[in-house]
TORNUDO-406602 format. One record per residue (C-alpha): x, y, z. Coordinates in steps of 0.1 Angstrom, whole numbers, plus 5000, padded with zeros to 4 digits. Layout:
N
XYZ...
END
This chain:
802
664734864177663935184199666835324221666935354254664235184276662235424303661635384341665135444350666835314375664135024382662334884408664934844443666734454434666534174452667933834453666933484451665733174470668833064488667232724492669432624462669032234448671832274429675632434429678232344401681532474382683732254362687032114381689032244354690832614371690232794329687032764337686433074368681833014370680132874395676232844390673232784418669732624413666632674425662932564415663932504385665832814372669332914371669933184400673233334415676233274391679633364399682733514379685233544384686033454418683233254441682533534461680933784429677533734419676433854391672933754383669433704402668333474376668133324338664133194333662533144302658933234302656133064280653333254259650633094233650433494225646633404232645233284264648533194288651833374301653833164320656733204344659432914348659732774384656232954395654332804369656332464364656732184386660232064389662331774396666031794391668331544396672231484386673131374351675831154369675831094405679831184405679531534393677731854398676031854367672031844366669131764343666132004358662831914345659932184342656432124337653732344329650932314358648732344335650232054314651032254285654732214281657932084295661532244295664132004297667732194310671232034314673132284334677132304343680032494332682132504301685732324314687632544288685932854291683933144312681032974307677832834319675832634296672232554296671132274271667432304266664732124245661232214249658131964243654732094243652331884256649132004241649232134202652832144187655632404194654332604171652232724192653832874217656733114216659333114241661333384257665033394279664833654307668133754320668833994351672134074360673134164391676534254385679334204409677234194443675134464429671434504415671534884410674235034385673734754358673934854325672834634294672334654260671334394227674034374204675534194171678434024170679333804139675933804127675133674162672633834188673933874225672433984254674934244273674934324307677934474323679434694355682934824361685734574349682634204348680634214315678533884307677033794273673933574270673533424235672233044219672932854189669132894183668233254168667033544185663833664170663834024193665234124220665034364245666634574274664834724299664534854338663434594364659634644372658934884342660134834310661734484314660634214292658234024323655934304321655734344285654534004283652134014314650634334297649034124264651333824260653034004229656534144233655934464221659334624235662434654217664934834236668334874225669734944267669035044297672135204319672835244353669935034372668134734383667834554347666634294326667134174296665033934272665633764237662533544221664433234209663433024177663432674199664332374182664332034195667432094210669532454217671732574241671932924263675333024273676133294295679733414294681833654310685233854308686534164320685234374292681934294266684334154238686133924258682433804274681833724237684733594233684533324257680933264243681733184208684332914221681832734242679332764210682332574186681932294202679732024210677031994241677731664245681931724242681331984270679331744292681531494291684631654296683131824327681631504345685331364334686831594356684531554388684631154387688431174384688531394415685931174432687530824425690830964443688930984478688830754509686430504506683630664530680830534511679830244528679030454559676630654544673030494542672530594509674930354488677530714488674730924470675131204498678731164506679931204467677631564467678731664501682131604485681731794454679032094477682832144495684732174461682432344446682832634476686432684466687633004448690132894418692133234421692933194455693532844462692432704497689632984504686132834506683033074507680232984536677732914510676732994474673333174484671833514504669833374528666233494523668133624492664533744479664433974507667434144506669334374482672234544478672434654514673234214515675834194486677433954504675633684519677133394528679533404494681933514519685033364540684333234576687633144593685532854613683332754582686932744562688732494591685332294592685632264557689232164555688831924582686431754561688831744534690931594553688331374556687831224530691631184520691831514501694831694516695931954485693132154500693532184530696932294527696032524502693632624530696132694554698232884534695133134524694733154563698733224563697733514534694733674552695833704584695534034602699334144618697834114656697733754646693433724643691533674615688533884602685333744611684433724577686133824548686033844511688233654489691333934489690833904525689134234529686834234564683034234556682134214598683934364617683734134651686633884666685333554671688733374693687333054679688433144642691733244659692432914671690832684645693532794623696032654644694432334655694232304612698132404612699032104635697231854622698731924590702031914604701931584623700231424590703431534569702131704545703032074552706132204527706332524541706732684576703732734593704832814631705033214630701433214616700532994646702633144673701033484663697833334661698433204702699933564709696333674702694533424718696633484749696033854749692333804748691533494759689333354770686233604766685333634733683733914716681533674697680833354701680133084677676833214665677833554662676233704692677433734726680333814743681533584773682733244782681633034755682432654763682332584728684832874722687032764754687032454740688832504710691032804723692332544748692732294723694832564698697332624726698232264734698832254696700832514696702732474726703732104712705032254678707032564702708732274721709832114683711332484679713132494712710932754722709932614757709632944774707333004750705332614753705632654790703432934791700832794767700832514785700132674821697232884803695532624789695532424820694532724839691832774813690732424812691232414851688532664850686032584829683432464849683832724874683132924845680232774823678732524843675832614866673232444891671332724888667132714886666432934861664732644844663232504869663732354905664431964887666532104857670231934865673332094859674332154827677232424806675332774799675532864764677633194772678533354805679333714818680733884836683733714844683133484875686133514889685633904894682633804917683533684954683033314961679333374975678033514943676833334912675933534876673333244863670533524871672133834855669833924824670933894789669234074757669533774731670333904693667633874671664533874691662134184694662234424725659034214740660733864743663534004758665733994787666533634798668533484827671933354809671333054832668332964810670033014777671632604769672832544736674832214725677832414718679932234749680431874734683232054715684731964751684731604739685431674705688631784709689431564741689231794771686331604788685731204786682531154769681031004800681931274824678731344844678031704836678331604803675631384806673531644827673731914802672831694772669231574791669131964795670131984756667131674749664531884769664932224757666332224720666131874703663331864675662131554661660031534629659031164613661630944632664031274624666431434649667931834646668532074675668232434678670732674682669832784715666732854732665033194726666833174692665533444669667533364639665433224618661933284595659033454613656233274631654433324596657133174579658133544560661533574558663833664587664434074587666234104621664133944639662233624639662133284653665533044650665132694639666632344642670032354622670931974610674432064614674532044650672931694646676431594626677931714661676031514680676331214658680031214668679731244704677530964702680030734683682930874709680630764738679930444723676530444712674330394684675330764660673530624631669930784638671731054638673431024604670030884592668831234603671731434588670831224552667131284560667531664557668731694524666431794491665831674459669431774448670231604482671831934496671931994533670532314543671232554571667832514586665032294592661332414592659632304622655932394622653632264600653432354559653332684545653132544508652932944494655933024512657732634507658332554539657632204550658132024580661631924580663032024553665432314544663832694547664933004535668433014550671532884532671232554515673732374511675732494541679332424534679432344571676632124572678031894542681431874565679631744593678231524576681731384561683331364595680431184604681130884581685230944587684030894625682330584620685030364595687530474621686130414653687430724668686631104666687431254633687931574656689631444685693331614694694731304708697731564726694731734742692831404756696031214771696631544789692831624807691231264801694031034810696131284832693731484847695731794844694632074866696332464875694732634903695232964888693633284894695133564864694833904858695034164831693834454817691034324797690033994823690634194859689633934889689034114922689333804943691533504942692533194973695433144991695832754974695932894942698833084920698133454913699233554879699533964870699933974834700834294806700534334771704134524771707634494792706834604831707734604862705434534890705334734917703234594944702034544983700534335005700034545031698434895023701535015005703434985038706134765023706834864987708034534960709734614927709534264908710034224864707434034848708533804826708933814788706933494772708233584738704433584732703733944734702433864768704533954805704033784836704333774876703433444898702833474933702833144941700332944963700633044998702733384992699833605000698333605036694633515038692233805044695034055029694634284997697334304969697634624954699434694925700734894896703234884867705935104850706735074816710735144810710335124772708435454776709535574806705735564823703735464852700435304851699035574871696735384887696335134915694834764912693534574940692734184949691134034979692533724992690633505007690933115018689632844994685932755000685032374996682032374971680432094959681032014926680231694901683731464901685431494866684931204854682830894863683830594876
END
């Protein structure tokens, strides 16, 4: 065997497909590997925590040695499908194109060890098996990372391993069925693909290849019947290690003890399905998709999705993908958990929010496992959904620890910076989001319930007066009659809105100020917010803020059906927004930065709910979720929506290169089937609809602060002035010619206050004001000013409908 292979470091890595048709790991928590599939071929698998990749792919390629060299899953056709429908264990099927050969795999993990076991029998076709040779190619991408790989072929116990290591991860590739060679080698040089392609011989014998973008291949003696298993510890000896345990025992003692474990977790759920269309096919894999997303090390935290999306076009700069904590994503998840009757989770959940959350009270926008940021925005929608999780927790009885100074921290920050948000829900734009309104809203009547169970009703009467001033508000905020559309476009909620309208006078509307949307080149930009719709506002209903009925509502969903619903063979899915860019190219090569969005079934699952709340028919909508999933019946994040691209393997309606499965997605589409055997909104906040549906609870509120500053504000309504630290308030209503010295007061919520109430400032006069701080002995040193001005009747839509 020569030494060290050339090329060094390789060709720049990449990742794979993240249209996955299959994700897996045993239930058992001594088993830390998760595996992804797709066409055909083991890609991504994760050690030890569900956030670290550390492989592209394990292939096996085909040679005669003559006149062929084939590639598993470009020259194969596959089908794949589960080896019991309770458990996330698969039997993937590879044929030759040529009809040469078949490669039979059954994939999952070891329960007992680091493991991932393949068990593989190959069948040729034409001839006998003797005529062909087959080869294992292996490249690691160790611990997020292609480059700085280093591998060698080694000989333990009179057994040959593949090595392939990087800082404190090492994984070992090895069979029950001999290694003839093997070889170690530098991606796109001296790797054992090329040496093949070259004359179909593997001529190469490379003992390692350090520090780069490697591979590494073995020729196996195939039998009838062998298994590949890939194992992994924190140094090369304990990889082997956990290989030779997996290798002492039986494939089909390994099989069964795994598909043991899933159907025991899956026979404790609720009984959802009868809801589903498909006998429970899709609900029992949406189940186990969910599981499956949950690290073992720290309990509770559940990754967005086990893929890089257009994973074959990015590389290291993209370590993390979606293998990465979303606050939102995480609540959606545990919602769905709740679900379906699984409540360890969640609360496991809510105790790795309790662990990662920043001391301001936010949460990162994404994170990695340990909690470390990855982006570095705030999205005030994964500030609150941790709450709204918190209290429903609580009122179910299941909490047995002491969640409330998470949550009341949580509110501190929402009420600090509330409610503009950086980001919205897609990541993009800062403004009033109703979607993000919505929940804020419904996190503060949460939490102002549990401070009133504390005796903290200074603290509950302040969230309550926010979030009615907030809900009060909303429409003044988001909704718009605006013809940026068109003159016979009604009046519908704009997917975000700035600047604040409340700094503009009463004459003014911001429908027309021009937005540059994320994600779209320099020449399809700017737009008029008021044209921008997405479906984002029926989280209004969701919660329980608006009655399903209420007529703008209604408006802005014909808006939603004419400008961003997609229908594809009797299928429904809607687009993010209009002018989306997220999303493949018009070409159908993978998004780079820019490129064209598409329909995301996920949002269907919203609207399947709404429609079940309102009383109508939600199952073509279900139908449609169910309809979207591939042959491992996996949701995806997107639908394509143009017609085929079979070289690229797009097809209409069906998942593209974005995340399949979408953790998100598969909760929708549990919530969905929760919704329907309940009768009721899996989502709804009852608390929240008793006090704006039944109640009608309104503030006429105009506030102010540091970061939200309002310029105008009516004599009918209350004037708030609010700090971020102890002041007092110096102000004047009359040019400074009568001077007032007034304390805010102390919420207990990191947040002071003044109230002038309704009627205390004259019509046509102009507050000024200005603060001291005693606990540092300053002034503001600068004036503030608001115009006051009486109320002007506008016409707006009535609440609700009659």
């Amino acid at each position: 065997m020569s030494n060290k292979a050339f090329g060094s470091p390789g060709l720049p890595p990449a990742w794979s497909r993240a249209a996955k048709h299959g994700v897996g790991t045993a239930m058992s928590d001594a088993s830390k590997v998760w595996f992804t599939i797709a066409d055909g071929v083991v890609t991504e698998v994760y050690y030890p925590r569900v956030d670290s990749a550390n492989t592209k792919d394990i292939r096996f390629l085909v040679t005669d040695s003559r006149t062929f060299f084939d590639e598993e899953g470009k020259d194969t056709t596959t089908e794949i499908s589960y080896i019991d429908p309770k458990a996330p264990a698969y039997l993937v099927t590879n044929t030759a194109k040529s009809g040469a050969y078949v490669i039979r795999k059954k994939i999952l993990t070891d329960p007992r060890s680091n493991s991932l076991v393949m068990n593989v029998s190959f069948e040729a076709l034409r001839g006998n098996s003797k005529d062909h040779r087959l080869f294992i190619l292996f490249a690691p991408h160790i611990k997020n990372r292609g480059f700085e790989n280093s591998g060698r072929c080694a000989t333990y116990g009179g057994k040959s391993y593949l090595i392939a290591g990087r800082e404190d991860i090492a994984a070992a590739l090895t069979s029950d069925a001999p290694f003839i060679r093997m070889s170690a080698g530098y991606s796109g040089f001296s790797d054992g693909w090329q040496d093949l392609k070259d004359n179909r011989r593997m001529d190469w014998t490379f003992e390692k290849a350090l520090d780069g973008n490697i591979a590494l291949m073995a020729e196996v003696r195939s039998t009838d019947e062998f298994n590949i298993v890939l194992a992994f510890g924190k140094d090369e000896v304990e990889a082997v290690l956990e290989a030779g345990k997996t290798l002492t025992r039986k494939y089909k003692q390994i099989e069964r003890e795994y598909i043991k474990g899933w159907k025991g977790y899956i026979k404790k759920l609720s009984a959802l399905a009868s809801e589903a269309g498909d006998a429970g096919a899709r609900y029992w894999t949406s189940a186990f998709v969910l599981k499956t997303h949950e690290d073992k090390t720290h309990k509770g935290g559940l990754i967005a999705s086990l893929s890089i999306p257009w994973g074959e076009a990015k590389g290291d700069e993209d370590g993390g993908g979606y293998h990465l904590v979303w606050p939102r994503d995480l609540v959606k998840g545990a919602l769905a958990f709740m679900a379906m009757g699984d409540m360890e989770t969640p609360v496991n959940t809510l105790k790795f929010l309790e662990r990662t959350q920043n001391p301001d009270g936010s949460w990162p926008q994404n994170m990695w496992l340990d909690g470390s940021p990855y982006w570095t925005a705030v999205q005030l929608d994964e500030v609150a959904l941790p709450v709204v999780l918190a209290y429903r927790l609580k009122k179910m009885g299941v909490l047995d620890a002491d969640f409330y100074p998470m949550v009341k921290k949580a509110v501190s920050y929402l009420l600090q910076w509330g409610p503009v948000t950086e980001q919205e829900r897609w990541e993009e734009q800062m403004g009033f989001s109703p979607s993000t309104i919505a929940t804020e809203i419904a996190a503060l009547i949460c939490a102002a319930d549990w401070a009133l169970e504390e005796d903290e009703y200074r603290e509950a009467s302040y969230m309550l007066s926010m979030a009615d001033y907030w809900a009060t508000r909303i429409e003044e905020w988001t909704f718009s009659n605006c013809d940026c559309m068109g003159e016979n476009t009604p009046g519908h909620y704009l997917r975000i809105v700035q600047p604040d309208p409340e700094a503009l006078p009463s004459s003014e509307h911001n429908c027309h100020m021009l937005v540059f949307v994320k994600n779209l080149p320099s020449a399809s930009q700017p737009h008029h917010q008021g044209e921008l719709v997405d479906a984002g506002f029926l989280d209004l209903v969701r919660y329980g803020l608006r009655d399903p009925k209420d007529p703008r509502i209604l408006s802005s969903l014909k808006v939603v059906d004419g400008m961003i619903r997609f229908e594809h063979g009797g299928l429904v899915a809607f687009y993010r927004y209009n002018w989306d860019g997220y999303g493949e190219k018009e070409d159908g090569s993978p998004f780079d930065g820019s490129g064209v969005g598409r329909p995301w079934p996920l949002i269907t699952g919203e609207r399947a709910m709404y429609e079940a709340m309102a009383g109508s028919d939600a199952r073509r909508y279900l139908e449609s979720v169910e309809g979207f999933a591939n042959e491992g019946l996996l949701l995806p994040e997107q639908i394509w929506d143009r017609a085929d691209i079979a070289e690229r393997r797009l097809f209409t309606g069906k998942g593209t290169g974005g995340a399949t499965p979408l953790m998100w997605a598969h909760s929708e589409y549990i919530k969905i089937l929760r919704t329907l055997k309940d009768g009721k909104g899996c989502d709804l906040l009852e608390t929240v609809r008793k006090r704006y549906v039944e109640e009608k609870t309104e503030l006429l509120m105009s506030a102010w602060k540091h970061n939200k500053p309002i310029h105008f504000a009516s004599t009918a309504e209350t004037v708030r002035i609010i700090t971020h630290e102890r002041a007092s308030l110096r102000w004047s209503a009359d040019g400074w010619k009568t001077v007032n010295d007034s304390p805010m007061t102390d919420t207990g919520l990191g947040v002071y206050y003044y109230d002038f109430a309704p009627g205390a400032l004259a019509s046509d006069s102009k507050l000024t004001f200005t603060f001291r701080y005693p606990d540092r002995d300053a002034w503001e040193g600068k004036d503030y000013e608001i115009r006051v001005f009486e109320p002007v009747t506008q016409k707006t839509m009535p609440l609700t409908s009659n």
